[in-house]
N, C-alpha and C positions, 0 to 999 in steps of 0.2 A: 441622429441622436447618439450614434455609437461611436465610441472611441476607442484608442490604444489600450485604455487600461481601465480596469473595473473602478464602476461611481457608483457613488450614491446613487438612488432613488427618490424622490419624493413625491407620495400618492398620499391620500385619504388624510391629509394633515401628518401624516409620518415620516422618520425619515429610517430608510433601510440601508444597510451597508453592504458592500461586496460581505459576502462569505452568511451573510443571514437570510433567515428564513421567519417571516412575520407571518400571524393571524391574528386578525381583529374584525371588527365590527365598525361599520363607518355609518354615519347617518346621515340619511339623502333626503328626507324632508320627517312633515309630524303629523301622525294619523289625528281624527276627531277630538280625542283626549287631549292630545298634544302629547301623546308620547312618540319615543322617535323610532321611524324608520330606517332599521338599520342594515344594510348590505354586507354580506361576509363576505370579508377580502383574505386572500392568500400571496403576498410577493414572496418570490423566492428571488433572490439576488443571488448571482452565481460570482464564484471564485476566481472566475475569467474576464476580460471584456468583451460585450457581442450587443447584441439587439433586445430592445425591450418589446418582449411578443404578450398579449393580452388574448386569455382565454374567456368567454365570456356565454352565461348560459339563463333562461328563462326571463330572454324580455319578453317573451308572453310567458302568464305565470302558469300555465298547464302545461308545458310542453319539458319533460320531465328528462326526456333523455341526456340531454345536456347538462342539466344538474349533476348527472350520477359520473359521468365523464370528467368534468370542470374538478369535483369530488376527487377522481383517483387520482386528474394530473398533479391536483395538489399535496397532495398524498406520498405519491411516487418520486418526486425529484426533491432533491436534495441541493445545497449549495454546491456542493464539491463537485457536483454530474455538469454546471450548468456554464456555460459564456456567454452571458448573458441573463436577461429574468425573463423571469414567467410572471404576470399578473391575470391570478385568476380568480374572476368578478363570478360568483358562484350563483347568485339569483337576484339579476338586473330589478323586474319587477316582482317587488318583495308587495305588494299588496296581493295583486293579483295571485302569486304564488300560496299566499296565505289562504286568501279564499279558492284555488286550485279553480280559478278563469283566466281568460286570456288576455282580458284587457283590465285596465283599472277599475275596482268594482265602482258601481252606482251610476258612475258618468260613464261607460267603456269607452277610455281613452287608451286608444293605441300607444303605448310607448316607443315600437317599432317604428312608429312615423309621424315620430316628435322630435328628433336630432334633429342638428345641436343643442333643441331646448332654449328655454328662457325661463329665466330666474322669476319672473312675474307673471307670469301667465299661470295658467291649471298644471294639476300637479302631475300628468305626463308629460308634460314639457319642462316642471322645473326638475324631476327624477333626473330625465333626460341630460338635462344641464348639466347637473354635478355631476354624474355619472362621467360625460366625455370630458368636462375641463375638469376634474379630480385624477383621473384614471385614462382614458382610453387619446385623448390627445396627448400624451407624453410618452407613447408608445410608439413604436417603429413597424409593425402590422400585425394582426389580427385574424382570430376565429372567434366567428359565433358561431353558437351551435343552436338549429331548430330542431323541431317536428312537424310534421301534418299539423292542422286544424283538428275539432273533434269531429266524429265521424268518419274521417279520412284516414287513410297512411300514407307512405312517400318512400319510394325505394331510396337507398342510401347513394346519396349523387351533393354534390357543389355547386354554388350559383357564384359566378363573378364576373365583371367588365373584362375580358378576353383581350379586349384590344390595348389595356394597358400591359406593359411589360411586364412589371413588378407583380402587379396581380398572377398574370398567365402562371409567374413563377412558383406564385405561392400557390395556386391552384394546381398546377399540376404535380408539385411536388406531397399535395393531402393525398392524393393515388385514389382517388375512386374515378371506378371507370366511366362513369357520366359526367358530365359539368356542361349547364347550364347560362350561354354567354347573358348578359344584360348586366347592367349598370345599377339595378335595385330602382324601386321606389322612391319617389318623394319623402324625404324625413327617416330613413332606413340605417344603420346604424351603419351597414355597409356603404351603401351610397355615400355618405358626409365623411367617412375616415377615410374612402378613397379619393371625392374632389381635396381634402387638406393633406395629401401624399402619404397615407397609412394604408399602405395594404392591405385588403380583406375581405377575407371572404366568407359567406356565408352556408354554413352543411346544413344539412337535411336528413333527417332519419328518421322514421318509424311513425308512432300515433303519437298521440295526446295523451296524460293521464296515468302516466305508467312510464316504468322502468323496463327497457327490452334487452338482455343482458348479451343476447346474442349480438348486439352493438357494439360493447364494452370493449371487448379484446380488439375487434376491428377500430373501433376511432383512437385506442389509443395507440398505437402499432401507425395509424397516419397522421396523428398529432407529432409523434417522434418523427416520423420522414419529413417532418416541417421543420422543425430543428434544427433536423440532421442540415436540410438544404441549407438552411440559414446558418449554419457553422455555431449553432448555439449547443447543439451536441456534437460538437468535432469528434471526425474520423468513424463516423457513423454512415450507414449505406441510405441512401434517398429509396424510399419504396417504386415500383413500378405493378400495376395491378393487374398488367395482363395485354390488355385493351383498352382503350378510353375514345369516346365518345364526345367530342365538343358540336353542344346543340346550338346553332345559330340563334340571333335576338331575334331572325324574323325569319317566317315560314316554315320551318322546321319541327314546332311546338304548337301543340293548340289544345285546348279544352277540352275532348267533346261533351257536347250536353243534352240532354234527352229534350225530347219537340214533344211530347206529353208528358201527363202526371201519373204516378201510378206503382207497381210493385216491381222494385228491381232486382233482377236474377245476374249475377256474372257468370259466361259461359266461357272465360280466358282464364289459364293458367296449365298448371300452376306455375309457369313461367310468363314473365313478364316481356317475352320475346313472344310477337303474334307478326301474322303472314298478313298481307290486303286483302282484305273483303273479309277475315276473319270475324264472327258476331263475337263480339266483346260483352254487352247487354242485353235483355231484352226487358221489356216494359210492359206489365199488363193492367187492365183495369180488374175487379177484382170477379167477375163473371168471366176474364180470360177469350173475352169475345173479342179486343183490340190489343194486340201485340204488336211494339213496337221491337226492330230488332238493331243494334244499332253495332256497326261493322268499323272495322280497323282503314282510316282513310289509307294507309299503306303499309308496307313492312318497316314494323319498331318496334319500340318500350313501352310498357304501360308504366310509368314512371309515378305516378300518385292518381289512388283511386278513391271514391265514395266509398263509404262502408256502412253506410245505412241504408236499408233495403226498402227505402221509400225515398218519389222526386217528384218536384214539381217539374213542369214544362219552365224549360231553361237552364234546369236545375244540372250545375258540372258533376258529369259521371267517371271521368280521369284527365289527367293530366297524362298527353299524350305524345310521342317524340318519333317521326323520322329515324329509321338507318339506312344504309346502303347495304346492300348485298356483302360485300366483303366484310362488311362489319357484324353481318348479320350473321355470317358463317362462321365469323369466329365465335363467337356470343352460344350458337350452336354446339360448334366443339367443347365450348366451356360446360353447357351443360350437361353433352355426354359425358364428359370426365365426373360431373356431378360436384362442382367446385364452381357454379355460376346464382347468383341469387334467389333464392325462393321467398316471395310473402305472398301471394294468394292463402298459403295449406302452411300451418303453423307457425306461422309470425315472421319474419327478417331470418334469414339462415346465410349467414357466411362463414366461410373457411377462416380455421386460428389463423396466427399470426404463421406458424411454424408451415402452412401452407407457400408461402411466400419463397421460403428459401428453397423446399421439397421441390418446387415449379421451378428454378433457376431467376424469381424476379426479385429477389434482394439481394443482387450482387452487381449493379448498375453503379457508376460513377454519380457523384454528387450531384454533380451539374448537368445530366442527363434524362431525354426530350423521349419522343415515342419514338418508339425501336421499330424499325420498319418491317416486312412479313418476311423477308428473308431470314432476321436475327431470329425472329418467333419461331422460322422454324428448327433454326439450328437451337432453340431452347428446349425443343420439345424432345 
């Protein structure tokens, strides 16, 4: 889609030109009344020619963080900054977001696993529709941004299909140090941009229901390291996080889940780095006579946990990931230095931006992969 010299756009029934910067309101279908449902869009068309990149936030409508994100990128750039545009889809589902749930009130229709959509079918599927033939199929790749479920939280990490090129690129150049390989669900906003050649991937961060500001400065400091890789902010440095961690699609990753019902206590933290055999849970009924105790199958991440202090039998107690030893030792050193993740004990804690340069990792080439332990150490 990208050419020598800066074009047009046209989204949302609009047409944008190199050098402007549009907000509007665009309507994706018509509630009960028949009034309409309207999506707030932001393109910025940049002054350059480069890639059309789409930011896109609350296709479940509680999951807040990415709103406040989608918010300041549109916010923050300007035409002049830009090679390229930015389309950022600010709250995918506008029902949902209205009533602060996650799927479409009445019927909960997932819209997450309604792409491509159809124009005739139920109204997650026709959202769906306009949304990618208005918007996200005239683009060149992609971030969505989630959160956790409610109840849950989710350490700040990337989910994308690994084994494509283009994806790997775009994923490792967001710079979080986790990423999660698989291909997405059925019907996933991710999944169907990446079978029609639109890279994308999908972030993860925090809880439900809420703005976590400690976020902020970190997604947007890796929104620009996407840019930067994609020459849409030329002669900008590509972020590097430290470490990164790519979780395999199988065996590496698993649920665990409590084999009773009953009151759960977490006995991990407050780093998300735990050793084998470590007790993670423990389970009681409420006389405290049957205690289940339920242990780290090996040394890793507690990467997304339960945060309600009750479970049925079956019931997923984290989201759970594999590391190796060296990966583990670095993860270690990160936390003595006291610049490695904390959300057990006060919410998501990551290091500013200005972190990045202080550690020597925002001074890497554009097109630049994981630094092997030698380089790490001559950083240190």
């Amino acid at each position: 889609m990208t050419s020598d010299s800066p074009r047009p756009i046209e989204v949302g029934g609009r047409t944008v030109r190199p050098g402007e910067k549009s907000q509007f309101r665009y309507a994706v279908a018509t509630s009960f009344h028949d009034d309409a449902i309207e999506l707030p869009v932001t393109v910025v068309n940049g002054e350059g020619a480069g890639p059309a990149v789409f930011l896109t936030a609350a296709v479940h409508g509680d999951e807040l963080n990415g709103v406040k994100i989608v918010q300041e990128v549109a916010a923050e750039y300007e035409p002049s900054d830009l090679h390229g545009t930015l389309i950022c889809l600010h709250v995918l589902n506008v029902p949902g977001f209205l009533a602060q749930q996650r799927y479409i009130p009445i019927y909960d229709e997932d819209v997450n696993r309604s792409f491509p959509g159809n124009p005739r079918t139920t109204m997650a599927k026709r959202l769906a529709n306009t949304i990618y033939e208005e918007f996200l199929s005239k683009c060149d790749l992609g971030l969505d941004f989630h959160t956790s479920t409610r109840n849950r939280t989710t350490m700040y990490h990337v989910r994308a299909d690994m084994r494509d090129p283009a994806v790997e690129r775009l994923a490792r150049a967001f710079g979080t140090s986790v990423i999660l390989d698989g291909e997405g669900s059925g019907g996933t906003l991710r999944r169907v941009a990446c079978q029609d050649g639109i890279p994308t991937v999908t972030v993860e961060m925090g809880r439900a229901h809420r703005f976590q500001t400690a976020h902020l400065d970190r997604a947007l400091h890796c929104v620009a390291s996407v840019l930067a890789e994609h020459e849409v902010l030329p002669n900008q440095p590509v972020s590097w996080p430290g470490w990164t961690r790519v979780i395999a699609r199988d065996g590496e990753k698993t649920w665990l889940r409590a084999d009773t019902g009953g009151l759960v206590e977490m006995k991990w933290g407050p780093h998300p780095l735990v050793k084998d055999g470590e007790p993670l849970f423990t389970i009681s009924d409420h006389f405290k006579d049957e205690v289940e105790v339920v242990r780290a199958p090996s040394t890793g991440l507690v990467v997304g946990v339960l945060e309600n202090a009750v479970a049925y039998p079956g019931h997923p107690l984290c989201h759970f990931v594999s590391v190796d030893e060296t990966t583990a030792d670095i993860i270690r050193d990160d936390i003595e230095r006291g610049v490695f993740d904390v959300y057990r004990e006060g919410g998501f804690q990551w290091p500013e931006s200005q972190w990045y340069a202080t550690h020597g990792h925002g001074t890497k080439s554009k097109h630049a992969r994981n630094i092997s332990e030698t380089e790490r150490e001559e950083n240190r």
